[in-house]
N, C-alpha and C positions, 0 to 999 in steps of 0.2 A: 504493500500500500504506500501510494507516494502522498506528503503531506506538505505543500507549499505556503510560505510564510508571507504576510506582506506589510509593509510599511503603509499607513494613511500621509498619505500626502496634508491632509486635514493638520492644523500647527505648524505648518513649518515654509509655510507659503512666502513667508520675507529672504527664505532662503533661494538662490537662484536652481534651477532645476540639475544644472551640470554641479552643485554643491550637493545640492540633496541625493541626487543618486549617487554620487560617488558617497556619502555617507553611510546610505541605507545599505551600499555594497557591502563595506568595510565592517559594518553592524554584522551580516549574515542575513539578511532576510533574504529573499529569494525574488522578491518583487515588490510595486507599492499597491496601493489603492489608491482612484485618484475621483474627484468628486470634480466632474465637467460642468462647467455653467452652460447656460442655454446661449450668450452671446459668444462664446470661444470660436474662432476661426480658422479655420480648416487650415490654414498657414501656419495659426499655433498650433494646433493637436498634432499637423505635422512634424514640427521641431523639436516635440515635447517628444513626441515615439522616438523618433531617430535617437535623442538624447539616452531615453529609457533604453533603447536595444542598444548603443553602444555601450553600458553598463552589465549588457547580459544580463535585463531583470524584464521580468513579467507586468502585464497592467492588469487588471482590474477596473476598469471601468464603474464609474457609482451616477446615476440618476438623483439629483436630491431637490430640485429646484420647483417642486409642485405646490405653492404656495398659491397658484389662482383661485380661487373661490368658484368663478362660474364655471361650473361644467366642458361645457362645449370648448372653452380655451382651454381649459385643463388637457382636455384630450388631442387636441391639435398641438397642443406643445410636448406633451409627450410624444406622440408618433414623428414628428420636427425634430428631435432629438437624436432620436434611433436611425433614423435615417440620417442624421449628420455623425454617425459614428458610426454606418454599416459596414463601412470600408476598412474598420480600426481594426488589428487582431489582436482583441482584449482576450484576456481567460477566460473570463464572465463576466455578467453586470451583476452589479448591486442597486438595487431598483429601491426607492421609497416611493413606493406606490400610492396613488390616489390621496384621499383626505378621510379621516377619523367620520366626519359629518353628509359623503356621498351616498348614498344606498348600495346595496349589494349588487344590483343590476351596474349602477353605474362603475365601479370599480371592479367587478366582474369585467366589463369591457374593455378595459384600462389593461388588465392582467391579458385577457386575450388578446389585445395589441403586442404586448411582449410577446406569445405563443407564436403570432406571427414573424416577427423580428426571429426571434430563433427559426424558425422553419427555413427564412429566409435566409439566413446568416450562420445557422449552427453553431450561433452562441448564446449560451444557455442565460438566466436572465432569474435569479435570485432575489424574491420579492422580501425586504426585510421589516423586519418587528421592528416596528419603528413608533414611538409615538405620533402621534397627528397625522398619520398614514393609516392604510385602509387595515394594518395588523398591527395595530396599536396594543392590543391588547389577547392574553391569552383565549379569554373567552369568547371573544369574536374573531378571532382568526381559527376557529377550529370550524368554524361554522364553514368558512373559508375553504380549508384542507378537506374538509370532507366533499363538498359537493363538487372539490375542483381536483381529482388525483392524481394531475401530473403538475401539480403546485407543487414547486420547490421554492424553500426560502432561506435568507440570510437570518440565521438565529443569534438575532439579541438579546439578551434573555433581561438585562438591564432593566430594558423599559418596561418590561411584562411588568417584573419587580417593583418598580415604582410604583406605577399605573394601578397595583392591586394592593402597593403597600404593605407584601408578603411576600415568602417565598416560594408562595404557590404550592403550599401544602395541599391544598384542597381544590387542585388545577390538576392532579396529573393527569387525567385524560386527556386533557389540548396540550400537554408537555409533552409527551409521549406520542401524540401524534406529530406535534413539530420537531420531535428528535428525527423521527422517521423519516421527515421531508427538507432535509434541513441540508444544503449540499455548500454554504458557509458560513462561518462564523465568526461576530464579531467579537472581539475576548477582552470585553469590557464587563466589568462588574458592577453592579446595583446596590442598592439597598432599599428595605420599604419605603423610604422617603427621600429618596434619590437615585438618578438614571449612575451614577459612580462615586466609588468610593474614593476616600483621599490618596490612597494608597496601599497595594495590593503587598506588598514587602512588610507591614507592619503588623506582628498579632493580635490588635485588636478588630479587626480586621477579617481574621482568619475562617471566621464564619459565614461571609458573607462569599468570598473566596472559595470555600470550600461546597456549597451551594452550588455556584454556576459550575464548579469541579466535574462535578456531579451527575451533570445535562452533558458536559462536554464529554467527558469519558463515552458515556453513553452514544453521541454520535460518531466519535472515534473508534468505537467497538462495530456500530453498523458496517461500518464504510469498510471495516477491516474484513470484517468476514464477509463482505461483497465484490473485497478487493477492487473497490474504488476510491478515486482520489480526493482529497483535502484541501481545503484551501479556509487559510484561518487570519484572519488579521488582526492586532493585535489594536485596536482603537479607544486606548484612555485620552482623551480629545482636552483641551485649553481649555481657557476658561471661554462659557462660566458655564461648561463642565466641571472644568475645573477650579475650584473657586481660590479664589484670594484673600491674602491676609487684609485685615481692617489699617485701613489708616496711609498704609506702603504700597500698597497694590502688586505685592509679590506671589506666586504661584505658592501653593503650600508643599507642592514637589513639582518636580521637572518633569515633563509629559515625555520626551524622547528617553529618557532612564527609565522611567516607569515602563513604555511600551517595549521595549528592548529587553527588561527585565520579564515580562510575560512572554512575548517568543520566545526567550531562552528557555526562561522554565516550561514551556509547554512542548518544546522543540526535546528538550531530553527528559519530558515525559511520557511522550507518545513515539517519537522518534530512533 
């Protein structure tokens, strides 16, 4: 079973991209994640690949910019999108699909747009647990997974977390079914009353750590004995994910330590 690592590009955007990839190299990851805005120009996504492949790193491609309200544009800018990336050879997308407040039919639609893209593309298209997106939440993305069975998603288990202010004791059915459908992962941690912790390195801490462990094992065991491949990104994200001290306005840890310190450990967990 192969398990590929990847950097978010997400943090570190003041850095120049021929900076950053030679970084991300020297790190060990294996590739980045990169979250494409809807104005980006085919002249940059160009320069940005060439950059990425002369480091010999993978992309990931991520969708996040679904912030319109009215329907109808929502959907013409999603499909606007994918077609301005059809030509990219990403791994996969990381999709934030639809909105928390569209109906089932209408982000249904949305997810079939993606189905398309893939048929077309044969690149697979990872709809992620995302809050304010159409799997905001565990209980309503099972509804999702069921009626839809070749829905694959990006499992954040973060936001579930938040969103229910648990750790989903009393969820395992829609956990268990997005273990199942779950083809990446974001390796960010939660807590009832937050999408991340302050940091995953400190034992008080270890609980919350030991929780998303838990789900992750679990799709690392699928995939093993399917002998299918992996693809995990390591996304403890700035602020104000990451929140700041009062007064100084300093990080309360380093977001490239922290994500560096999860690949590795998860890299010679599974690896």
């Amino acid at each position: 079973m192969q398990i590929d690592f990847f950097c978010p590009r997400w943090g570190s955007e003041l850095l120049s991209w021929e900076t950053f990839c030679q970084k991300v190299k020297q790190e060990g990851y294996d590739g980045i994640e990169y979250a494409i805005a809807n104005n980006v120009t085919e002249k940059e996504l160009d320069n940005i690949w060439n950059i990425v492949e002369q480091n010999n790193l993978k992309i990931i491609a991520q969708f996040f910019e679904s912030g319109d309200a009215e329907f109808s544009k929502h959907f013409d800018l999603y499909g606007t999108w994918f077609e301005k990336i059809s030509n990219y050879p990403c791994v996969k997308i990381d999709s934030q699909t639809g909105r928390d407040f569209y109906s089932f039919e209408q982000n249904g639609s949305l997810i079939n747009e993606a189905f398309r893209f893939t048929k077309k593309t044969g690149i697979l298209v990872a709809h992620e647990t995302h809050r304010n997106k159409c799997l905001f939440a565990a209980h309503v993305s099972k509804e999702y997974l069921e009626k839809t069975p070749e829905l694959k998603i990006t499992l954040d288990a973060s936001h579930w977390v938040c969103v229910a202010e648990s750790f989903l004791e009393d969820q395992t059915k829609a956990m268990q079914l997005a273990i199942e459908r779950t083809d990446h992962i974001h390796a960010r941690v939660g807590y009832p009353e937050g999408p991340q912790i302050p940091d995953p390195r400190i034992p008080e801490w270890q609980h919350a750590v030991d929780a998303h462990l838990a789900w992750w094992d679990k799709v690392v065991m699928r995939k093993k004995e399917a002998n299918e491949k992996l693809t995990i990104t390591a996304e403890f994200g700035p602020y104000p994910y990451m929140v700041h001290l009062p007064d100084n306005n300093m990080p309360i840890s380093n977001q490239w330590e922290v994500n560096a310190y999860m690949m590795k450990f998860l890299k010679n967990r599974y690896c």
